[in-house]
N, C-alpha and C positions, 0 to 999 in steps of 0.2 A: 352542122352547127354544134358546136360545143355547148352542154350545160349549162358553163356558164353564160353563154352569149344566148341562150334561148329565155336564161330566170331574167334574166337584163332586157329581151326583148319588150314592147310597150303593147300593155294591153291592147284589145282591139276597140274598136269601137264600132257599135252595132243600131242602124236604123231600123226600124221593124215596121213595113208598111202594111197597113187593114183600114181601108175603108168601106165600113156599112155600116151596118145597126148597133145598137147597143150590145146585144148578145152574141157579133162578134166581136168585137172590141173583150167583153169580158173574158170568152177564152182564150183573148194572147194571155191571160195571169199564169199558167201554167209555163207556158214558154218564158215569160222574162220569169220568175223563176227558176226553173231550171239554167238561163244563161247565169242568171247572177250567184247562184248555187257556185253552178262551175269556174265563175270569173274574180268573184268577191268583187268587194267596190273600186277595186281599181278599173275595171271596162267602164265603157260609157253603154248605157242600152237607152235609146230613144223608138220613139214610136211618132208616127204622124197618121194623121186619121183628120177625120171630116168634124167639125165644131159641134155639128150636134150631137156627136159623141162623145163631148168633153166630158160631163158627168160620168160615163164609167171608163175611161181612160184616166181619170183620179182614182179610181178604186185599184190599179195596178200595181203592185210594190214593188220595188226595184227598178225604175222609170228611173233616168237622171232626169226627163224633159219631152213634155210632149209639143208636138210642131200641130199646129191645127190650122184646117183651111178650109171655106167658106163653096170653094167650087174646085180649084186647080191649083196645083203643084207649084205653079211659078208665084205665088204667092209667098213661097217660104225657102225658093231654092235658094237664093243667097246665104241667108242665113244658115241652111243646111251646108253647101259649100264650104262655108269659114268652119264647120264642126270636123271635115276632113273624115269623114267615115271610113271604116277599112270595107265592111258590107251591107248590102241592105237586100233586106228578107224579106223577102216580096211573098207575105203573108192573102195576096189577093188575085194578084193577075189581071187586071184587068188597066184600061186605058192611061188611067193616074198613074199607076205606078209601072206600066211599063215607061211614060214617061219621064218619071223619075231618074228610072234607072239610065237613061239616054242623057241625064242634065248630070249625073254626080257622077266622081270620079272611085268607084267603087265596085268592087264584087258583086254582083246581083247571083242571091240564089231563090229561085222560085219554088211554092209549094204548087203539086199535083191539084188543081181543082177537080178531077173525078168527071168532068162537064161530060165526056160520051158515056159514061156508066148509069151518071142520074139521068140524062136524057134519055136512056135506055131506059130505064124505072121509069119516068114518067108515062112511058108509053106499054110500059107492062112487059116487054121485051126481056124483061130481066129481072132477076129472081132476089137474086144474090145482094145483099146491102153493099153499098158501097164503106170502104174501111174511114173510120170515125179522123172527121177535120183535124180534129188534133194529134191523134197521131200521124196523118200525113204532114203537119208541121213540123212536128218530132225529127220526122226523114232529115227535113231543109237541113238542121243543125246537127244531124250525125256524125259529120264532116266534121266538127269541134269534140270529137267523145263525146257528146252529151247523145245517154239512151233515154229512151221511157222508162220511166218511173216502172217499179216493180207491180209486175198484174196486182200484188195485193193490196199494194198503193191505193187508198179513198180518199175521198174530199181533201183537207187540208195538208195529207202527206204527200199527197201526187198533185195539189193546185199550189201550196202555199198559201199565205193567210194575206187578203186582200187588204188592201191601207184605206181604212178608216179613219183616222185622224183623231178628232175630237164628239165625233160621230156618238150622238146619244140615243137608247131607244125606249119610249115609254110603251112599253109593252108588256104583255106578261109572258113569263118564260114558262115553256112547255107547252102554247097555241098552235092551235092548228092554223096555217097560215094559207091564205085563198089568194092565187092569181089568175085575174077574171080573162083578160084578151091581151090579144096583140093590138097594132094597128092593121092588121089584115083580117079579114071576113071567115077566115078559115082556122083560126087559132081562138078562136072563145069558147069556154067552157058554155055547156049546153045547160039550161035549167033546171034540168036531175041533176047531174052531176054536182050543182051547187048545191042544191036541197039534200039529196044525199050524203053530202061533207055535211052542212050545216045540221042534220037532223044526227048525225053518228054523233059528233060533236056537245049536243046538247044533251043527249043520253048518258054523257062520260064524262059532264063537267066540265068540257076543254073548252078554255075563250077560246076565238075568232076572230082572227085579224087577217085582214081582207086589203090586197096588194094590187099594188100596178101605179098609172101614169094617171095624167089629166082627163084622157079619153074615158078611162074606166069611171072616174069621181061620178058620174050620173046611175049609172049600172049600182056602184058602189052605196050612193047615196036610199037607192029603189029598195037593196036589198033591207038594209039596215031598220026602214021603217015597218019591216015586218017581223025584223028580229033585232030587239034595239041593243041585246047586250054584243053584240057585232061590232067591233072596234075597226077603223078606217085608218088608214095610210094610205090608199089611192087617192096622187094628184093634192096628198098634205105634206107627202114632205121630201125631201133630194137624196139620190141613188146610196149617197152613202150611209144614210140615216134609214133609209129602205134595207140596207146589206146587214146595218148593224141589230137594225130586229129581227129580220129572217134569221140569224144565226140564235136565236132564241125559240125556235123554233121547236116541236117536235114533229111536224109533218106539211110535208109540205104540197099542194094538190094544184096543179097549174097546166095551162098549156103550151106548146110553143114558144116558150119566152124570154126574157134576159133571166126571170125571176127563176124560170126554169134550170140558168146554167149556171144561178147564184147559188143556187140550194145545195146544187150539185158541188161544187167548190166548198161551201161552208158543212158540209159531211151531213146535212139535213136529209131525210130519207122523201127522196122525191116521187110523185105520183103524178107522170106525167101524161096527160088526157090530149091523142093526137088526132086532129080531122085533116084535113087536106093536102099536110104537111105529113110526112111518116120519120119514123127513126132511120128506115133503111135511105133516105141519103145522106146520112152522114153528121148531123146533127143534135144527135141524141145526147142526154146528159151525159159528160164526160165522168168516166171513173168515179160514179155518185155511191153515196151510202149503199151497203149490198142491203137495204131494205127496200128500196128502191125499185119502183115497178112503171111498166110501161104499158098504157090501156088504151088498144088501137079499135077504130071504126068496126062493127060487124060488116062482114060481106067482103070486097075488094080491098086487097094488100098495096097498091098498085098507090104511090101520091097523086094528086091531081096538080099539083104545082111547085115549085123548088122555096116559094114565100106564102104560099096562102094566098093568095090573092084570088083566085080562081075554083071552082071547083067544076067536075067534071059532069056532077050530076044535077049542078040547077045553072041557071045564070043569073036568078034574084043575087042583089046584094044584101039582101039581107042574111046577116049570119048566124040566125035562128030557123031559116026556114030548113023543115023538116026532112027535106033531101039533103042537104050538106051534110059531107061526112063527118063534120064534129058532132053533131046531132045522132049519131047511128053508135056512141058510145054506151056500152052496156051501164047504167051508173049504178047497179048494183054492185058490180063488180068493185068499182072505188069503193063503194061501202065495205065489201068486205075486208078489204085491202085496209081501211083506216081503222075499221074493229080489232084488228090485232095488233095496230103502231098506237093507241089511244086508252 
């Protein structure tokens, strides 16, 4: 192909399939980045993903269009059809999108999900972390020249700057910012660990503003009444308006969470509190502020489940009881950690 018949060629046009949670949804930001970097706005980059991931599927920049569906694929295959994609990046692996790629007339290239390595971790089998989601996304897109971002690359130079909009935050800037749980039993911050944050904080003059979803809003609300200059955002207000005050942030203490992979992205120096869930599969904050620490369970290395849902050493659900590994974090340790970012 001659030169000129390759600059005349038509850009590609790119689906990007991920369906789960919020917090992965937020790490395709680094990837359509990096495509739209290398593409400029002549590509098309789409994303299809599950409705209740809409909220941070807006937060992505460089989307032409996201495809959302409520259960299944055949809900939007036509209309995926008529977009004529050249590939789709099968960001998941899993039932939907191998589906997918059986309905469109397109390239399918799959990322590594790692499934026998973390299964090995889960069973303590294995030592070794398995290599971070995002960079085994990176692999899918190699094939296009696009590398990883430079090791020295953090937060917004290796993520890109997430799309906010009109996105306001009444917050005060330079808060120490608290993200309380997941929806999983094994990603809540333990009762030190919050007292810990909250008492460092109050020693140094730093407000407090206190993150997460609708779930947390009672937790949120419990705290508050015993520390009333504690300002709220759990369950007050939409991911983008969540994104646009973390990023006002100076410290950020959270578990397992989307708020976790926000922090991480908006160059916030993250402290991130792991129980049941560990960094070694694969999930840990992507290329986050090098202030940035990660504070694991005492006693066993080993996760007890790939979501939290389970843990190994109780079967209460409850996610305070004293055996769960979120519960066996040292919280002095985040104290010390926050006495020198504060």
């Amino acid at each position: 192909m001659t030169q000129q018949a390759h600059d005349e060629a038509p850009a590609p046009r790119f689906l990007i399939a991920r369906f789960s949670a919020l917090g992965d949804i937020v790490l395709m930001q680094p990837l359509v980045h990096a495509l739209r970097a290398h593409y400029g706005p002549e590509a098309r980059i789409d994303l299809i993903c599950l409705r209740r991931s809409a909220s941070a599927a807006q937060l992505l920049a460089g989307l032409d269009d996201v495809h959302l569906i409520d259960r299944g694929t055949a809900e939007v295959v036509p209309a995926l059809k008529a977009l004529h994609f050249d590939y789709l990046l099968d960001f998941h692996g899993n039932v939907r999108s191998r589906s997918l790629a059986r309905q469109l007339d397109a390239m399918t290239l799959r990322v590594d999900k790692a499934a026998f390595a973390r299964w090995m971790l889960l069973r303590g089998w294995r030592k070794e972390p398995v290599r971070p989601f995002t960079d085994r996304c990176f692999d899918v897109i190699r094939p296009f020249g696009i590398a990883l971002p430079s090791s020295e690359s953090r937060g917004p130079d290796a993520w890109g700057n997430f799309q906010l909009g009109e996105a306001e935050a009444d917050v005060p800037e330079g808060h120490l910012a608290l993200s309380l749980s997941s929806s999983q039993p094994g990603k809540h911050l333990s009762k030190a660990v919050v007292n810990e944050a909250l008492v460092t904080a109050s020693e140094r003059n730093v407000p407090v503003v206190i993150y997460g979803g609708p779930t947390e809003a009672d937790r949120a609300k419990a705290i508050k009444a015993n520390h009333p200059g504690v300002q709220l955002l759990a369950g007050e207000v939409d991911l983008q308006t969540t994104t646009a005050a973390l990023a006002l942030a100076k410290a950020l203490v959270t578990g397992d969470t989307a708020t976790m992979h926000l922090g991480a992205g908006l160059g916030v120096p993250v402290g991130s509190v792991w129980g049941c869930t560990r960094p070694s599969l694969g999930l840990a904050p992507w290329r986050p502020n090098p202030d940035s620490r990660a504070f694991l369970p005492e006693g066993s290395s080993a996760p007890c489940s790939k979501h939290g849902a389970s843990c190994k050493h109780t079967k209460s659900d409850d996610p305070f009881d004293a055996r769960r590994c979120g519960q066996q974090v040292d919280a002095k340790t985040v104290r010390t950690w926050l006495e020198k970012l504060l």
